[in-house]
N, C-alpha and C positions, 0 to 999 in steps of 0.2 A: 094546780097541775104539776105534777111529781115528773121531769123531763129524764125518763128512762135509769131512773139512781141505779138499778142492777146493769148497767152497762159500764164496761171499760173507762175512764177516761178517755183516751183515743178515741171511742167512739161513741160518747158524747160530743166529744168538741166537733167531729165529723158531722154530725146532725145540725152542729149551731153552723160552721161556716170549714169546707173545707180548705180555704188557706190557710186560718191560723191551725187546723188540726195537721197540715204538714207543716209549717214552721214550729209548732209545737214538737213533733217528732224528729225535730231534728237540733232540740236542745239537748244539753249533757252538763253534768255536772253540778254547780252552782246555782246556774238560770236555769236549770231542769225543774230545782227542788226549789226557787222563788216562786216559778212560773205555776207548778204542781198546787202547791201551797195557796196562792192567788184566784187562780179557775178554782178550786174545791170550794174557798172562801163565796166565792162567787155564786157558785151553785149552788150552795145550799142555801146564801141567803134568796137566791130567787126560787126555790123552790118555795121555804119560808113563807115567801110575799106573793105565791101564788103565780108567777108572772116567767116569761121566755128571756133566758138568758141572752146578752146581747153580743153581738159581734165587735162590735166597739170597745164594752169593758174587754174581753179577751184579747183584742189586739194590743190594745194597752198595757193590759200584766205581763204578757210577750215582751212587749219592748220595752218596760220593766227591768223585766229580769235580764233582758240581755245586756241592759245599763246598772245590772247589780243592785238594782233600788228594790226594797221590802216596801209597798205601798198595801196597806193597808186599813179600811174603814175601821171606824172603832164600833164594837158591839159591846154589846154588857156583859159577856164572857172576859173578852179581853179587851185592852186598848196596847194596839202595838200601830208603828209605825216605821218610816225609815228614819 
């Protein structure tokens, strides 16, 4: 299941849960572009696996970012981490 890839960001996240897509719109800066970085991550890999992106991993990368932390899974592209 391909969860709308031609849509926005913003409204993607809108479709998963719309608190974290206003807490997401109302990052800037630094935790913008963790936060950005983390949901992308996210989505593609559930796209990937077939499967609905969750509201829990999203809230997480949110509070994440707003704690400055790069959390990220390691794939066979890359392995990065905080």
């Amino acid at each position: 299941m391909t969860f709308d890839t031609h849509l926005p960001l913003n409204e993607r996240l809108m479709r998963i849960d719309h608190i974290q897509a206003r807490r997401y719109s109302k990052l800037n800066g630094l935790a913008l572009e963790i936060a950005t970085e983390g949901i992308i991550r996210h989505l593609k890999a559930c796209d990937r696996m077939d499967v609905n992106p969750e509201t829990s991993a999203v809230r997480e990368i949110i509070d994440d970012a707003l704690n400055g932390r790069r959390v990220f899974a390691e794939t066979k592209e890359h392995t990065r981490a905080a």
